[in-house]
C-alpha positions in Angstrom: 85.4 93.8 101.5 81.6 94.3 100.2 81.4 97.5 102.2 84.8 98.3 101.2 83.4 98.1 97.4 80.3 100.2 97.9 82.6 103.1 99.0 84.1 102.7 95.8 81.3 102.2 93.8 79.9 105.7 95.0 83.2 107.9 94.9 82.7 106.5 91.1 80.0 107.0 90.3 79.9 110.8 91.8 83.1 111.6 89.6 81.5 113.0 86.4 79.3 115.5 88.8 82.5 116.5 90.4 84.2 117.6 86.8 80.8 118.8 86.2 80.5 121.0 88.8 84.0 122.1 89.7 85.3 122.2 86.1 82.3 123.4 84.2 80.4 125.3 87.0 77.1 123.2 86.6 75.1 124.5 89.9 73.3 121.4 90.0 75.7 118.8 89.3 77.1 120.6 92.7 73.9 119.5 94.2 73.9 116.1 93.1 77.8 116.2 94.6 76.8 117.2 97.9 73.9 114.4 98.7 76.3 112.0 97.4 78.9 113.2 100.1 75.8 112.6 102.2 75.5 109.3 101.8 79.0 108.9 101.9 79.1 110.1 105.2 76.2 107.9 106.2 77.6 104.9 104.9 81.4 105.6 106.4 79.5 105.9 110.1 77.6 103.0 109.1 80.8 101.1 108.7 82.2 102.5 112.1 79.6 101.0 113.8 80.0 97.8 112.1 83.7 97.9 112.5 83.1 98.7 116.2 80.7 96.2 117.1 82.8 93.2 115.4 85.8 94.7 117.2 84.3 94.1 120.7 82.4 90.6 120.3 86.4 89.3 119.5 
């Protein structure tokens, strides 16, 4: 559940640039939004390779 929990922890913690950005038009809060999408795109493929691998050696 650890990786589970750092999927969380970053949705969280990108939530104030969201309303930042999508409520009060800050252009770089929308940048800051965007590499955290990043990373959670990184860390989601990171986890399907996990998942994957674990899948097949059971």
């Amino acid at each position: 559940m650890n990786r589970f929990n750092e999927v969380k922890d970053l949705i969280l913690a990108l939530e104030g640039d969201f309303d930042k950005f999508y409520d009060k038009k800050n252009q770089a809060a929308g940048t800051r939004v965007r590499k955290g999408m990043q990373e959670l795109k990184n860390l989601a493929q990171e986890i399907r390779v996990e998942v994957q691998n674990v899948k097949n050696q059971g």
